[in-house]
N, C-alpha and C positions, 0 to 999 in steps of 0.2 A: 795349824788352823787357829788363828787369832780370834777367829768369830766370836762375839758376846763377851770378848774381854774390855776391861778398862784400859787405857791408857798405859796408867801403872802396872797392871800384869801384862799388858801385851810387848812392852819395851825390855824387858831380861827375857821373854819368852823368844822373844826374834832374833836377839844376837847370840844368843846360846845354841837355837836352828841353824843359825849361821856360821858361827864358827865351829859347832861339831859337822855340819856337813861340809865346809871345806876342808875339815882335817880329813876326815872320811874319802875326799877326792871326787866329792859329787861336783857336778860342774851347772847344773839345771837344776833347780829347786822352785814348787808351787809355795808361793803364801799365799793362804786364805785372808781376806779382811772381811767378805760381808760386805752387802752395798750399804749398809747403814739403814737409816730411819726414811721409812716413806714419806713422814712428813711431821710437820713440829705439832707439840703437843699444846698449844695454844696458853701457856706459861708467859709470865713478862719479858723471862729472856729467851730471845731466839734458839733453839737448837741445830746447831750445826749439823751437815746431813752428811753422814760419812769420815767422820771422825779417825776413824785408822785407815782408812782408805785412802784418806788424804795424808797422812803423819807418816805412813810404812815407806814411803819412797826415798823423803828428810830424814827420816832416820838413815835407811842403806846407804844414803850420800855422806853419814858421820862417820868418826871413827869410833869402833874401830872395824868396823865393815865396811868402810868405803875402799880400803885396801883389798877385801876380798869381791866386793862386788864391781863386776866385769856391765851389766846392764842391766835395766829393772822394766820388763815391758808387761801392757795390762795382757790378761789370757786369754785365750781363744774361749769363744761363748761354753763351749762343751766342759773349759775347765772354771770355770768361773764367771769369766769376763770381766766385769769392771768391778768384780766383789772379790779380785783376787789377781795376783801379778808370778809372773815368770822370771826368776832371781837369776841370773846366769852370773857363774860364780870365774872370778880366775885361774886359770891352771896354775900347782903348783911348781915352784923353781926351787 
């Protein structure tokens, strides 16, 4: 669950998920993101709405998880939905 993290904590927090649940032999993993901010806080700079909801996918595309991640799809409403994605991991060889 990434929810309410920064940037900075949410990126060791997701490839450490990631590569102990593939050593593990999970093959389907929930991440949480959070839909983000309902709306900007009328500041001079824009804030972007959904910030690891957008970044969590670019990430699993790097390495060193792009090697482990098999596909990255948004979750069925009941698990999230678009505040959260379904990691399907590669089987191990």
């Amino acid at each position: 669950d990434l929810h309410g993290m920064t940037l900075a904590q949410a990126h060791p927090a997701l490839i450490g998920f990631i590569l102990r649940s593939a050593s593990s032999g999970h093959r389907l993993v929930l991440v949480i993101t959070g839909k983000g901010k309902d709306r900007d806080e009328g500041g001079p700079i824009p804030t972007k709405l959904g910030v690891l909801r957008h970044q969590v996918p670019q990430w699993l595309a790097m390495a060193p998880m792009s090697s482990l991640v098999l596909q990255v799809s948004e979750a069925h409403i009941r698990h999230g939905g678009g505040g959260a994605y379904y990691v399907y991991l590669r089987r191990k060889r």
